[in-house]
N, C-alpha and C positions, 0 to 999 in steps of 0.2 A: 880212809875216805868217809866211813861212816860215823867214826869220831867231828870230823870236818863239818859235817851236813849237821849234826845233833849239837855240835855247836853256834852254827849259825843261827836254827832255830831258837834257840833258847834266848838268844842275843835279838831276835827279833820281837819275840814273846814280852821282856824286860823293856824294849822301847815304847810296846803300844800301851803296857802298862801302864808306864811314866806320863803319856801323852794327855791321856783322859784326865788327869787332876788338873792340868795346864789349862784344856778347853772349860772346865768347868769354874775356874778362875777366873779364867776372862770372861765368864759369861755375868759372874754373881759380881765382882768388883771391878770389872774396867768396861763397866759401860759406857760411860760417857766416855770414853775412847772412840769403843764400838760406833756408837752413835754418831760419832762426828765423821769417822771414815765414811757412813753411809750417806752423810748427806752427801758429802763430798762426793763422792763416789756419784750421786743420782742430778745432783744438782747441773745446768747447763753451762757448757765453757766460755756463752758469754757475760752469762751471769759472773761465772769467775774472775772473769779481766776484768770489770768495773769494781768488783771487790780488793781487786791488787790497787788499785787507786784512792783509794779510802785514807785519808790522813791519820785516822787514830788506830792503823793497823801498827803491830809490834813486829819484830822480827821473828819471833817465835811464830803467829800466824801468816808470816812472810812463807817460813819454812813449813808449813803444813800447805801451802796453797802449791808448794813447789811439788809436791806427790803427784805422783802418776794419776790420771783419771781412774785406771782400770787396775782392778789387786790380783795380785798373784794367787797361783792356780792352790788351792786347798782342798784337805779331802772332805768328801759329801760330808759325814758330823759338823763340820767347821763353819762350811757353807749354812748349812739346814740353822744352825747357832747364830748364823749373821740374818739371815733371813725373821728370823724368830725377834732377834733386836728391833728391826727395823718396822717389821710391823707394829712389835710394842712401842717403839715410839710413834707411828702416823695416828697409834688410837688414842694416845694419852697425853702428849702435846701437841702446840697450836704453833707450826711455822712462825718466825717471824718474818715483817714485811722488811724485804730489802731492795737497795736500790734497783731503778726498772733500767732496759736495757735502750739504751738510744735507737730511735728509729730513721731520725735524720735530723740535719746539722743545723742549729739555730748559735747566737750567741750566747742565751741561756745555759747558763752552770745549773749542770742537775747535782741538786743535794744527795749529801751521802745518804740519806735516808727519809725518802721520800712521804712515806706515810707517817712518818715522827717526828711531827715539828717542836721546837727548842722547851714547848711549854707540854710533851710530851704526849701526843696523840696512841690512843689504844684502836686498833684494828677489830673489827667487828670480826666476831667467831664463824659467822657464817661467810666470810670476805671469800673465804675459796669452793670452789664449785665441787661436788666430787669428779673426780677423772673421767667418769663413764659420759658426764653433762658434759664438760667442757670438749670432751672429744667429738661429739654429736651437736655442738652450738652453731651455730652459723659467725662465719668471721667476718667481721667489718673491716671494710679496706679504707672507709674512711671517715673522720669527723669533722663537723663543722661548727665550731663554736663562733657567738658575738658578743661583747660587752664590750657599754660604752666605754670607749676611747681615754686617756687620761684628760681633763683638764681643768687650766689654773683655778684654784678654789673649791673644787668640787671634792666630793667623796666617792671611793672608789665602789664600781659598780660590781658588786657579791650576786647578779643575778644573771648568768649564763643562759643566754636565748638560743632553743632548738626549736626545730619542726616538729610536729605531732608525730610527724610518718620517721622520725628517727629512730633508730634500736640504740639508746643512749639516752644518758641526762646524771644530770647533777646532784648528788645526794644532798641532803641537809644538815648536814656535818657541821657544826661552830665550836669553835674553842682557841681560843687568844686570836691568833691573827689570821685563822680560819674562821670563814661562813660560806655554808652551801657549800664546801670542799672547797673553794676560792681562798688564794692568799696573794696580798700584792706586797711586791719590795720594792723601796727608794734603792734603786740601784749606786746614784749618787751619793746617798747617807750611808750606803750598806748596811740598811735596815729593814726588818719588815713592820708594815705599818697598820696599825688598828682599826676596824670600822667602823666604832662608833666615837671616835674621836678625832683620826688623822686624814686631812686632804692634800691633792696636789698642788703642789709647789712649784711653780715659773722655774727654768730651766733645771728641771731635774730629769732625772729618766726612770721609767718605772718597769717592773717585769710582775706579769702576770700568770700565774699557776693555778693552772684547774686540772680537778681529779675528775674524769667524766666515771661511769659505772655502764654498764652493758645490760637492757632489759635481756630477761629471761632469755633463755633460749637463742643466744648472741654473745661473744665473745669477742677480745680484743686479743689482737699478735704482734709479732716483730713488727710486721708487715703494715699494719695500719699506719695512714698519715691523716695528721691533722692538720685545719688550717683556723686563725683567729681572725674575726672581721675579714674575710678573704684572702687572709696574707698566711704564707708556710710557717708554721710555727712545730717548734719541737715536740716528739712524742714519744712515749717510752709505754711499757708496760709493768704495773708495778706485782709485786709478788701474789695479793687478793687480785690478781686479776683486772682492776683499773688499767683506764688509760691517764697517764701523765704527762699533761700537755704546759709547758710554758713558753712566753713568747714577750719578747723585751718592746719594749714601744718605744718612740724618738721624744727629742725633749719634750716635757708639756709645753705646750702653745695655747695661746687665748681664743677663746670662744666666741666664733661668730653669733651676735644672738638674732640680727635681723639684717633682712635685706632691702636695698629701696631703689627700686629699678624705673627709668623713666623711657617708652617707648610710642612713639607714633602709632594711635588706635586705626584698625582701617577704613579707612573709606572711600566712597565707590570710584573707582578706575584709578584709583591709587598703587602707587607697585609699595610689596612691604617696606618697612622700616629695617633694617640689620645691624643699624649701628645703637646699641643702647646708651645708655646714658647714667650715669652713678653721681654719688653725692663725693665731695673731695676727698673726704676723710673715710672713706667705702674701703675696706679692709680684703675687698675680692674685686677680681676683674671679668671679661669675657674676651679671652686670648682671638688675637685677628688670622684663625686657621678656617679656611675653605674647603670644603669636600661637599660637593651637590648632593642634597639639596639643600644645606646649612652654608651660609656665609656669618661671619667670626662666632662659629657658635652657635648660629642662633638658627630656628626653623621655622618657618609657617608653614600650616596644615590647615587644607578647607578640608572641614568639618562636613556640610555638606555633601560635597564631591567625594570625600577622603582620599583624597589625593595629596601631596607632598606641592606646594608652590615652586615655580624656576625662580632663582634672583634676579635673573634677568629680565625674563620676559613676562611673568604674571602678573596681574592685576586684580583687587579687591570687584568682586562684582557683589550688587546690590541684592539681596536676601539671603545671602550664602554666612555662616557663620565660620570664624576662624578661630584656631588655637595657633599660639605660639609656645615653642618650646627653645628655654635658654640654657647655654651649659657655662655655668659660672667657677672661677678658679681661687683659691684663696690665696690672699701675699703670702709673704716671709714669717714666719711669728704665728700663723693664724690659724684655727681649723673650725671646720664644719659640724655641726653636731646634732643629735635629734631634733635640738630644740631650736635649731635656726627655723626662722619665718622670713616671709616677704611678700612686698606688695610690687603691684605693678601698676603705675601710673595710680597710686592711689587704693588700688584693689586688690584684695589679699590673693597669694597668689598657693598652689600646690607644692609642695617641695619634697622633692625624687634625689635621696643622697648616692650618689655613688660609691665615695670615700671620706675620707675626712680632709682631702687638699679640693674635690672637685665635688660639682653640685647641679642639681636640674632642676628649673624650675619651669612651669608653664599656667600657660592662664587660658580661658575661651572666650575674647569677645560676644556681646550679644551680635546676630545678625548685620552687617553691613546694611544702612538706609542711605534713600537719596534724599542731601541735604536739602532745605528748601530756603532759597535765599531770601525771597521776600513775601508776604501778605498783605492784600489791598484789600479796605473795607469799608462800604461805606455808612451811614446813618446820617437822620435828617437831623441839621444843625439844628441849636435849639432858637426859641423861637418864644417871645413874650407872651406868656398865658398860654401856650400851647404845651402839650402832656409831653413826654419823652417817648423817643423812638424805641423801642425794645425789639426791634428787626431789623437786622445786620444783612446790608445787602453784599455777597461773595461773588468774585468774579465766575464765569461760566466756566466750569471745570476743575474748579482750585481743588487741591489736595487737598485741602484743610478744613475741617467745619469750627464751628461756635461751639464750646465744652457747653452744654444745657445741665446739666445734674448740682444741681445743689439746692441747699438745703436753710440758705439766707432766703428770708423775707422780702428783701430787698431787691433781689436779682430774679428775674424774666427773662427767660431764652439764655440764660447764661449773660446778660448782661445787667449791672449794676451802675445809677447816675447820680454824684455826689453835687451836693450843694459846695462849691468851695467856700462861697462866703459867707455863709452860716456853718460849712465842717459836717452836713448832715446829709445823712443818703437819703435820696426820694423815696416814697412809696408807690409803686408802681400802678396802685389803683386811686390814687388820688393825688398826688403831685403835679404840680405844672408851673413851668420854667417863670423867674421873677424878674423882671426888668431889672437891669444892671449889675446883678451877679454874673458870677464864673459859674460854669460847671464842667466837670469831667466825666466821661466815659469808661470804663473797665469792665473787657470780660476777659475769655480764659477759648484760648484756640489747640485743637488738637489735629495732628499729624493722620493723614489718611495709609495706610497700606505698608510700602516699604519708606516712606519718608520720615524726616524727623524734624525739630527746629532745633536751632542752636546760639551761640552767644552770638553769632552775624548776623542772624536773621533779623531785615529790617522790616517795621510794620509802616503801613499807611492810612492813614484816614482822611476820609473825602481828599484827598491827595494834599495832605499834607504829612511831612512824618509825625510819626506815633512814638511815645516811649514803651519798649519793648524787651521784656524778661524773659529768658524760658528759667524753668520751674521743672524739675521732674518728668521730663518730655512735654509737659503746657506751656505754650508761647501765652503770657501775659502782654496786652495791651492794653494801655493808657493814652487817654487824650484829652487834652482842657482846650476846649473851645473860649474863644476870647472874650466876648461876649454874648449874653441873649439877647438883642433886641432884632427885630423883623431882618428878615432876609431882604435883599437887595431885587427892589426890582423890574432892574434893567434886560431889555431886550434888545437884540440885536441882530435885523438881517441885511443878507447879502445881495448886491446884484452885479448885473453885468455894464460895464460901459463899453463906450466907443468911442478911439479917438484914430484922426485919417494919418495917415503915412506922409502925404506930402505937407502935411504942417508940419510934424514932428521930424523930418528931415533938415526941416530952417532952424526951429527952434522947440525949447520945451516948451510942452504941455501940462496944463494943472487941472485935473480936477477935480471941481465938489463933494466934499462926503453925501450928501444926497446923492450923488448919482452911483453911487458904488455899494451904501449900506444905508440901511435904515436904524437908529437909535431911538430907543423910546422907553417910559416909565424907569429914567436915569434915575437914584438918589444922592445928591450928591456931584461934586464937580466929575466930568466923563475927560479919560484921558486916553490919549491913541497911539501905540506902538507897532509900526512894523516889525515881522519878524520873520518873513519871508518871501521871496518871488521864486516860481516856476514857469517854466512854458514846458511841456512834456515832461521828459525827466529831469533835467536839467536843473538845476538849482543855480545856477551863475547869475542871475539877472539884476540881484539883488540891490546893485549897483546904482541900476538904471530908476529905482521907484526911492523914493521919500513920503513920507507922511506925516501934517502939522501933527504935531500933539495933542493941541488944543480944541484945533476948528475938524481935524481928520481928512481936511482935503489933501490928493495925492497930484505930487509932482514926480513928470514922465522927463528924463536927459533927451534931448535930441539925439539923432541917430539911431533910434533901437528898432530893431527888426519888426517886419510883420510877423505877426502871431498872437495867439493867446495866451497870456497871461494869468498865473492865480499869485493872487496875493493876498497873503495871510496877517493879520494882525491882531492885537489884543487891545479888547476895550472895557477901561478898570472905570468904574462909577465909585468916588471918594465914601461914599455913604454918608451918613452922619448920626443925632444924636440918638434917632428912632432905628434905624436904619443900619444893616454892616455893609459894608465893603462889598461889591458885584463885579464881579467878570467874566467876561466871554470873549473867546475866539470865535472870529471869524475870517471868511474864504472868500471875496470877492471876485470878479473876472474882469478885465481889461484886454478889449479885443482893437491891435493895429490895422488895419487895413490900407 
């Protein structure tokens, strides 16, 4: 028995002997063995499965990925030996960067090696945090990246738009077909393409790859999602701790660069416009979709009130200012892009992108005014040897005054009198009108309050029409008088006659213009037109009265009722060669009994 036990020892004694040169073998010459078991061993098993997927793996690294995660149990020496490895390698090599782990499902192919593109990219030494930071960082759940969109012609956009208040952004990184960590591929060519040389190309499709970086104190995970221009784009986390984000775009499409919208401006008691209006070849539409307070798109908003308009029942009211907002859609082929503009009936308008298929734009009219349809004006016609009127007489209570401010010599109260037949303006302190010339009139009328003028607005003078311009909110009028020679001057009054009932029952009655009006200081041959009879309200009478043209005596039809009669007529004096043209209305009474 004791033989038995003093054997066993000694056979024990002889193995651990044996054992010690073994361990210290693999310490001095198989470390890079050691070394690799330990990544393996530390590394993450999703990081694993994307490495099984790696095209230029061998079969030999096929069969090292097939090892257990976790090594069998060895005694403390062997442990203490492997430990001893592993931190000699964390202090005196630099990880390399390997592919990141998917975070969610895009069509973008993540490259086998993310941070090493084909013209061989190096990883910054400090790319990994130590342990103790990165466990204590605050994790982002999510990024927002923007760059302009692909299109035809253009070069692609290397500059990644954040918010200030972001824990993130875009390093400065360039080399081959990286800038600013950005790299774009022709998906269609399966290429990637250069910045200072290559733009997009009409139906190709592009994929965009950005490396975002995490400010201090902030860190990225499995778990973070990104999105590009507002759309899900794929994410990953790369080995330095980056987020790696790409996200494939649809064909490139042509560049809307301007818009030209045509819409009914408001005005007062008007209900809005909704239907806009585009040019043929307009490469965007306004889809005919309803949802109150928009009809196809479109919105009015008083400004004033800040209220939203009904389509149906609202109306433009007078001092109140209005904004319209349009939501416009691009064709087939088309997109939207920072650089689109647009006017609106001429005026440039604000442009609010939503996407790159859809668009907003909107404008502020100035304040709603009430139109002003006409201006009556009068001045005293001109007149042989006599100086020019420079006081414009205005109806009582017109909206409108005489524009006075300027700065011509020529002009007085805002009014200026041309010589036509010499071409030369009067001087208002010494001109006076010449026998047988033209002259005209010109000044400058402005809008009182909430009123405006416009291209309808007719003007008058001494009642006849005027030629009339608006200008920049000033109604210009113009007027050429026919002649200067003396005014006309014919008078003309009225009286009353009397003619008996039982005459006028047999037969008609005539009578004398003396007996109804008086004419005097005629020039010129005197002509006489009726041009109307009343008795009360009535206007029918008209019938029953005639008047010579020549001599102005009035013929009565038999039959016509008792009563009093007004009858109105026009009496024009020819003028002649001293002399203009006179008329006047007059009101007579003829009473039946």
């Amino acid at each position: 028995m004791k033989i038995k036990r003093l054997l066993a020892f000694s056979l024990s004694m002889v193995m651990m002997v044996s054992t010690v040169p073994a361990l210290v073998f693999a310490d001095e010459t198989d470390s890079e063995t050691t070394e690799t078991s330990i990544v393996e061993t530390s590394e993450p098993k999703e990081m694993k499965e994307i490495e099984k997927k790696k095209p230029s793996e061998t079969e030999a690294d096929k069969s090292e990925e097939k090892k257990p995660a976790e090594t069998k149990e060895t005694d403390p020496s062997q442990t203490e030996t492997t430990e001893s490895a592993e931190s000699t390698m964390e202090e005196t090599s630099e990880p390399a960067e390997t592919e990141p782990v998917q975070t969610s499902k895009s069509d973008a192919e993540v490259p086998a090696t993310i941070d090493v593109p084909e013209e061989g990219r190096k990883e910054e030494s400090h790319a990994v945090p130590p342990k103790n930071e990165q466990e204590s960082a605050t994790e982002i759940t999510s990024a927002a990246i923007r760059l302009d969109a692909p299109v035809k012609g253009a070069k692609p956009d290397y500059t990644a738009a954040f918010l200030k208040r972001d824990p993130y952004y875009s390093s400065d990184y360039s080399s081959g077909p990286f800038r600013n960590d950005i790299r774009w591929k022709d998906i269609t060519s399966d290429v990637y393409i250069y910045p200072d040389s290559d733009v997009f190309q009409v139906e190709h499709k592009y994929r965009v790859e950005v490396l975002v970086t995490a400010k201090e104190g902030y860190k990225f995970t499995g778990n973070t999602k990104a999105t590009l221009n507002g759309y899900s784009a794929s994410a990953s986390v790369t080995a330095s701790g980056k987020l790696y984000v790409s996200y494939d775009f649809e064909l490139v499409l042509t560049e809307i660069t301007s818009l030209e919208i045509k819409l009914d401006a408001p005005v007062k008691g008007a209900k809005p416009d909704y239907t806009a209006i585009f040019p043929k070849s307009a490469q965007y539409y306004a889809k005919e979709y309803d949802e109150l307070p928009s009809r196809n798109n479109i919105r009015w908003h008083d400004k004033t009130n800040n209220t939203d308009l009904d389509p149906d029942s609202s109306v433009f009211e007078v001092g109140h200012e209005y904004t319209v907002y349009i939501r416009l859609f691009a064709k087939d082929g088309y997109i939207f892009t920072n650089n689109t503009k647009g006017t609106l009936n001429g005026n440039k308008v604000t442009v609010d992108a939503f996407g790159p298929v859809i668009i907003s734009v909107y404008y502020t009219f100035e304040k709603v005014l009430d139109e002003i349809p006409s201006v009556s004006v009068t001045f005293d016609a001109p007149v042989a040897c006599a100086k020019p009127d420079y006081t414009a007489v205005l109806p009582s209570g017109a909206n409108y005054y005489v524009q006075t401010q300027s700065t011509n010599k020529y002009v007085r109260n805002g009014i200026k009198w041309i010589d036509i037949s010499t071409s030369t303006d009067l001087d208002p302190d010494s001109a006076v009108f010449t026998y047988g010339h033209l002259y005209e009139v010109v000044f400058y009328l402005s809008a009182k309050g909430d009123n405006f003028f416009s291209g309808n607005t007719i003007a008058i003078i001494n009642g006849q029409n005027a030629t009339a311009n608006c200008y920049m909110g000033y109604l210009e009028v113009c007027y050429t008088f026919q002649t200067s020679t003396s005014l006309n001057t014919l008078k003309v009054t009225p009286k009353t006659a009397k003619v008996k009932y039982k005459k006028l029952k047999k037969k008609k009655q005539t009578v004398v213009r003396t007996k109804v009006m008086n004419v005097s200081n005629a020039q010129g041959n005197v002509i006489y037109k009726l041009t109307g009879v009343k008795r009360g309200k009535s206007k029918k009478y008209k019938k029953y009265f005639k008047i010579n043209a020549t001599t102005g005596n009035v013929t009565i039809k038999k039959k016509l009722k008792k009563g009093t009669y007004k009858v109105t007529c026009v009496v024009t004096a020819a003028g002649d060669t001293t002399y203009l043209k006179g008329t006047k209305t007059v009101t007579f009474k003829i009473k039946v009994k």
